[in-house]
Kinemage of the C-alpha trace (Angstrom):
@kinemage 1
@onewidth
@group {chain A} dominant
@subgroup {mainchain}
@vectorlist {calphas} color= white
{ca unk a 1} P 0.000 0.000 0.000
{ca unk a 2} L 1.288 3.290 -0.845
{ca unk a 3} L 1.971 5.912 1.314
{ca unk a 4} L -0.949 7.679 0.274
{ca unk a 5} L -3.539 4.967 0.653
{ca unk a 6} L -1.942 4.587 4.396
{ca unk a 7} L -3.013 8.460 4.806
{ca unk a 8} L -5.902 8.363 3.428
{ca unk a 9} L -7.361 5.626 5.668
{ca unk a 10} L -5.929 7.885 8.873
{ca unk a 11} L -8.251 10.778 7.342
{ca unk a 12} L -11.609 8.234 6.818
{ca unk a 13} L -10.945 8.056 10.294
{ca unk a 14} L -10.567 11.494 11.344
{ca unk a 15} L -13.944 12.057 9.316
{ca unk a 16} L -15.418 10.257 12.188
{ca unk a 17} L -14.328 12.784 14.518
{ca unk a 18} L -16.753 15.447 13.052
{ca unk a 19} L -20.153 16.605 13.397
{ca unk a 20} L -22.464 19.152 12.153
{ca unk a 21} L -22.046 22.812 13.157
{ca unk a 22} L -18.233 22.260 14.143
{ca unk a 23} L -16.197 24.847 13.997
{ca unk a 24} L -12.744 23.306 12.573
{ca unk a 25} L -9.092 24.008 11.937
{ca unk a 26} L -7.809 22.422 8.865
{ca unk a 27} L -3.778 21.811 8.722
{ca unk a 28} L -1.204 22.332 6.110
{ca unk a 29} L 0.395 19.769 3.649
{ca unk a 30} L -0.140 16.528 1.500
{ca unk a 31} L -2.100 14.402 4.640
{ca unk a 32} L -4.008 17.927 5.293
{ca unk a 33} L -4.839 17.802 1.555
{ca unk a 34} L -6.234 14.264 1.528
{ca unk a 35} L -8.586 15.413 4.908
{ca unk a 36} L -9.543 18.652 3.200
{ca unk a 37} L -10.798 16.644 0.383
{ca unk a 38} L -13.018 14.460 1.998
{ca unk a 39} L -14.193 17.189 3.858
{ca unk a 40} L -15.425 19.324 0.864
{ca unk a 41} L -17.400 16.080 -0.310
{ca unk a 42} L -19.064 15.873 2.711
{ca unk a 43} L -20.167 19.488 2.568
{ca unk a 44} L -21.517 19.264 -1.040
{ca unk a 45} L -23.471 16.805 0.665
{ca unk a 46} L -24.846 18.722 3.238
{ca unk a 47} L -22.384 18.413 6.285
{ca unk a 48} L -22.126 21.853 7.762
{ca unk a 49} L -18.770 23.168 9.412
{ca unk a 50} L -17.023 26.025 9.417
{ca unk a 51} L -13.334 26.200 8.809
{ca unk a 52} L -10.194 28.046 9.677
{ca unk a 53} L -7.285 27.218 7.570
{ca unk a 54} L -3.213 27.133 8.176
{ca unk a 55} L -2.127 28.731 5.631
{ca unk a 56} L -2.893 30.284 1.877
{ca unk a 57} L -2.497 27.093 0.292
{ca unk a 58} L -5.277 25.306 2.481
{ca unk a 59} L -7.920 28.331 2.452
{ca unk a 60} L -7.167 28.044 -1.442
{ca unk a 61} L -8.199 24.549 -1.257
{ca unk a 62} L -10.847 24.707 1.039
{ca unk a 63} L -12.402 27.321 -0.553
{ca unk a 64} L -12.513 25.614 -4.100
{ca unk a 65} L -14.224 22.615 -2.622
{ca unk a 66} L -17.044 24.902 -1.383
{ca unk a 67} L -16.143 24.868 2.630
{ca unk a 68} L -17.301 27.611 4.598
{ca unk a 69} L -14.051 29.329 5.941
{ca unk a 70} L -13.705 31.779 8.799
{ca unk a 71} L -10.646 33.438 10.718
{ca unk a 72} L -9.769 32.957 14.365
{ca unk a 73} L -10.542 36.651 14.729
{ca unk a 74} L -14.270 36.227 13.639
{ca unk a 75} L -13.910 32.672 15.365
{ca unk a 76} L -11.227 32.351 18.099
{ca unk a 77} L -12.259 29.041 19.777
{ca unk a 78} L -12.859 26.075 17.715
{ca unk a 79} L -13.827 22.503 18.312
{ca unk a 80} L -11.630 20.454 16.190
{ca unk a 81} L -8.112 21.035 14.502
{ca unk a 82} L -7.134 17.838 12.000
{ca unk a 83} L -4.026 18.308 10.952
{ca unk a 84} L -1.006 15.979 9.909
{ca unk a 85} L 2.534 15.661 11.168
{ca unk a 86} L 6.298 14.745 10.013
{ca unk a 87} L 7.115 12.862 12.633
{ca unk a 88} L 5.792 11.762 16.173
{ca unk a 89} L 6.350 9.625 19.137
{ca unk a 90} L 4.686 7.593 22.045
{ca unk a 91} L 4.173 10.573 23.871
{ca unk a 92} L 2.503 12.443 21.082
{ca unk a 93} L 4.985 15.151 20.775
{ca unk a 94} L 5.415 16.388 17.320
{ca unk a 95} L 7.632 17.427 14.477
{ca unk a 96} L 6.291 19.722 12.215
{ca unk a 97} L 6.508 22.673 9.913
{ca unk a 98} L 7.260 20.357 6.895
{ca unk a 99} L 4.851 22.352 4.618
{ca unk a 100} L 6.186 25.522 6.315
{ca unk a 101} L 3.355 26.192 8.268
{ca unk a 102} L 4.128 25.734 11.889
{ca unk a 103} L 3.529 28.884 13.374
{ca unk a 104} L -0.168 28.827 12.289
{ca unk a 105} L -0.639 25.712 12.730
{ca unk a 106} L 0.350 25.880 16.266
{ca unk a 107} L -1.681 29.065 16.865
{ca unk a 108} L -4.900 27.071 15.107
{ca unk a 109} L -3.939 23.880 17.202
{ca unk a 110} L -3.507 25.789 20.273
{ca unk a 111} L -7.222 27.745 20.505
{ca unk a 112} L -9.223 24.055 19.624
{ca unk a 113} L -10.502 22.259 22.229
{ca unk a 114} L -8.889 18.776 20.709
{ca unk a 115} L -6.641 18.799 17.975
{ca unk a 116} L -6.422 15.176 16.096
{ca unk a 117} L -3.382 14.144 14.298
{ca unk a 118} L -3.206 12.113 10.825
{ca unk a 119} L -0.468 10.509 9.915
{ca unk a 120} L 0.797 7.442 8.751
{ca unk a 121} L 3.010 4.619 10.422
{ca unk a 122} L 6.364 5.285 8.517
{ca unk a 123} L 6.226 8.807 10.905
{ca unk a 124} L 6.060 6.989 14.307
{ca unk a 125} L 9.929 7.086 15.921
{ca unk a 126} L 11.459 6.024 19.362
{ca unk a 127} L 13.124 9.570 19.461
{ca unk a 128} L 12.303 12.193 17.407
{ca unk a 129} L 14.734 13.984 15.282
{ca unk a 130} L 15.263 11.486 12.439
{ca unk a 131} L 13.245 14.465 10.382
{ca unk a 132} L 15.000 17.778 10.664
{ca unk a 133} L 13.377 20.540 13.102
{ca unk a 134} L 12.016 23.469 11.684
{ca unk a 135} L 12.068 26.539 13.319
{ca unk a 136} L 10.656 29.577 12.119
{ca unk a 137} L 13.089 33.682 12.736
{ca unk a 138} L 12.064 36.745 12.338
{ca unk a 139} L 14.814 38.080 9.127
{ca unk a 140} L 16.277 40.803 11.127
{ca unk a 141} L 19.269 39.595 12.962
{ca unk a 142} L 18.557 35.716 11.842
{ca unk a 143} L 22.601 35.153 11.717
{ca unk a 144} L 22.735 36.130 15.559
{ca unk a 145} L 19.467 33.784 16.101
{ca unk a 146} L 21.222 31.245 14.738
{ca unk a 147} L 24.053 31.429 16.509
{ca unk a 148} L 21.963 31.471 19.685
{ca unk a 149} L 20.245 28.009 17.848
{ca unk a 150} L 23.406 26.476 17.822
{ca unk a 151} L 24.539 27.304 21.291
{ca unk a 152} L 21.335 26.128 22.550
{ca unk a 153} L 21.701 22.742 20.710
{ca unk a 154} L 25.335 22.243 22.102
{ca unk a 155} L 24.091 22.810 25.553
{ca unk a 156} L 22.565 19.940 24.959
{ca unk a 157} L 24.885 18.065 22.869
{ca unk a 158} L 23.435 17.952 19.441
{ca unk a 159} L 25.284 18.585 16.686
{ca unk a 160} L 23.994 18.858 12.965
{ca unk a 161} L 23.756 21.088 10.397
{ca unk a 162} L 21.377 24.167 10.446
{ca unk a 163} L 19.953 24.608 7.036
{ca unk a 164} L 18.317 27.859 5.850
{ca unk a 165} L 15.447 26.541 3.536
{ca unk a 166} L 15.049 27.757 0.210
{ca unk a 167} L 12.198 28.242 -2.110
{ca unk a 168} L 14.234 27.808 -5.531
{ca unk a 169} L 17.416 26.774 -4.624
{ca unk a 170} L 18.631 30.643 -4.251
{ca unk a 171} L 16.048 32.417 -2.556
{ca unk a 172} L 15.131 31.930 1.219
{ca unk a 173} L 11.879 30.536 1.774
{ca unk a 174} L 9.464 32.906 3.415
{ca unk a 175} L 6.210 32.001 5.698
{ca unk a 176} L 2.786 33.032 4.988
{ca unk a 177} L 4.003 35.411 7.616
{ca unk a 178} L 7.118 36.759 6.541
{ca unk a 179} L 9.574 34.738 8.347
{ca unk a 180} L 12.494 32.264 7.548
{ca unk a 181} L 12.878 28.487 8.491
{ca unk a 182} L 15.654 27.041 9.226
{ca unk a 183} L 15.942 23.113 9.120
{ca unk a 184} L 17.457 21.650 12.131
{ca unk a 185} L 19.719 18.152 11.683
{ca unk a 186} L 20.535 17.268 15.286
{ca unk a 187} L 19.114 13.539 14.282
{ca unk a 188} L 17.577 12.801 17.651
{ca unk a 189} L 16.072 14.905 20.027
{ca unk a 190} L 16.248 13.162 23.370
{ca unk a 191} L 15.523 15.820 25.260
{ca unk a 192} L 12.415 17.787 23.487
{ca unk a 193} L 10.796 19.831 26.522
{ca unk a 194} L 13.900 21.149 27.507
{ca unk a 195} L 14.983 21.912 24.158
{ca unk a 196} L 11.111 23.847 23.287
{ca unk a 197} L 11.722 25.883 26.247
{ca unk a 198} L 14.910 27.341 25.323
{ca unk a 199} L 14.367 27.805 22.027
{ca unk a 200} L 11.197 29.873 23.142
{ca unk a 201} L 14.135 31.970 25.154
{ca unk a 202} L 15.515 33.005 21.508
{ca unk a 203} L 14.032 36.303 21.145
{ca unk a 204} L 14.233 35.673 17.636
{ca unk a 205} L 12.825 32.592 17.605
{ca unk a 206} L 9.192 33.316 16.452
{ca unk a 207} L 8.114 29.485 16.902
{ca unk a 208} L 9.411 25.748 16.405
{ca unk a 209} L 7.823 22.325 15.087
{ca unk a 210} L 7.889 20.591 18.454
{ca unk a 211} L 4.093 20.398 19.216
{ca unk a 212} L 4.095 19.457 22.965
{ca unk a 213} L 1.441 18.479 25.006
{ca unk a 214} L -1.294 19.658 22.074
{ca unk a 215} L -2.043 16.670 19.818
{ca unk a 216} L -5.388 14.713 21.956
{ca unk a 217} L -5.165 11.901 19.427
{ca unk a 218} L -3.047 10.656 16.783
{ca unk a 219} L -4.329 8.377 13.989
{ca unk a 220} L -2.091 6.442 12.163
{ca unk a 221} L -2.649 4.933 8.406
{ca unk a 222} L -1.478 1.628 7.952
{ca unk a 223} L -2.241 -0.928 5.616
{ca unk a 224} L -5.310 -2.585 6.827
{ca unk a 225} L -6.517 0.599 8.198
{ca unk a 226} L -5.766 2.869 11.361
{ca unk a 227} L -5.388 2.671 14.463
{ca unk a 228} L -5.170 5.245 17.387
{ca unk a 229} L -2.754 6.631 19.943
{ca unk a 230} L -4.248 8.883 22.914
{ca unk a 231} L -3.069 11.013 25.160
């Protein structure tokens, strides 16, 4: 089964999560994609929700498949976020910002009342870190915030390189607001808490993809199905 089938059965599942007059966040990226899209067919059908979305790219989608989208300034508290994840353990703590979206995503996972993950099985690690860290700086003074990154990571003896991501090869890749991300290769992260609460120190640090304590449930794809993780 492809890796896309094993998604797709974590998002049939997520469906279940749903009900009429929900107000929902929708996530960011390919396993977001695949929920957003079984979403809009249940709305031409009748389901009604009302969404907030991560980023451009999922309000574009969203919004082409006829869902009813809001903000979290006409709508600050929602019911349900379903979003995906690059990588995750037994805890549920979470790596991501993958799709480049982690600082909305957090904000949208933060102000639901249960945020369900959807993911598939090749994500699940002992220790996170196999999949690079994102974290998301303001541009002015980056090279300084980096330098306070790397400090930080030696405290804790990680090594690895830190990566500013590109759009085109050339040109840094910039956030749906404004910022930089740079990818993290420390390899394993065997001290996460610690490490989220020092990076939050970084005053130019404007967010990381270690989602801690927020994912309620985690559904993951497999081949004969999914099955869940709870918190």
């Amino acid at each position: 089964m492809s890796p896309d089938e094993k998604k797709k059965n974590a998002c049939l599942l997520a469906m279940e999560y749903v009900k009429p007059g929900m107000r929902l966040g929708l996530g960011t990226g390919s396993t977001a994609n695949i929920f957003i899209e079984l979403l809009g067919r249940q709305v031409n059908q009748g389901l009604d929700v009302v969404c907030v979305p991560t980023s451009v790219a999922s309000h574009d989608l969203a919004a082409g498949l006829g869902i009813a989208l809001t903000t979290l300034e006409q709508c600050p508290q929602l019911d349900l976020t379903v979003d995906g994840a690059d990588e995750f353990d037994d805890d549920l703590i979470l790596i991501k910002g993958g799709g480049g979206a982690l600082l909305r995503e957090k904000i949208v996972a933060k102000a639901s009342q249960t945020m369900v993950v959807i993911t598939d099985d090749s994500k699940h690690v002992d220790v996170l870190g196999k999949f690079p860290l994102p974290i998301e700086v303001i541009p002015f003074g980056e090279a300084s915030t980096v330098i306070a990154i790397e400090k930080v990571a030696a405290s804790m003896g990680m090594k690895g390189r830190i990566e500013l991501r590109k759009s085109d090869g050339n040109t840094p890749f910039n956030t749906d607001s404004g910022n930089h991300i740079y990818d993290c290769h420390f390899e394993a992260l065997k001290q996460p808490r610690q490490l989220a609460t020092a990076l939050n120190a970084i005053p130019g640090v404007v967010e990381h993809g270690l989602f801690i304590d927020i994912a309620n449930v985690i559904l993951i794809g497999n081949s004969e199905g999914a099955h869940t993780l709870e918190r």
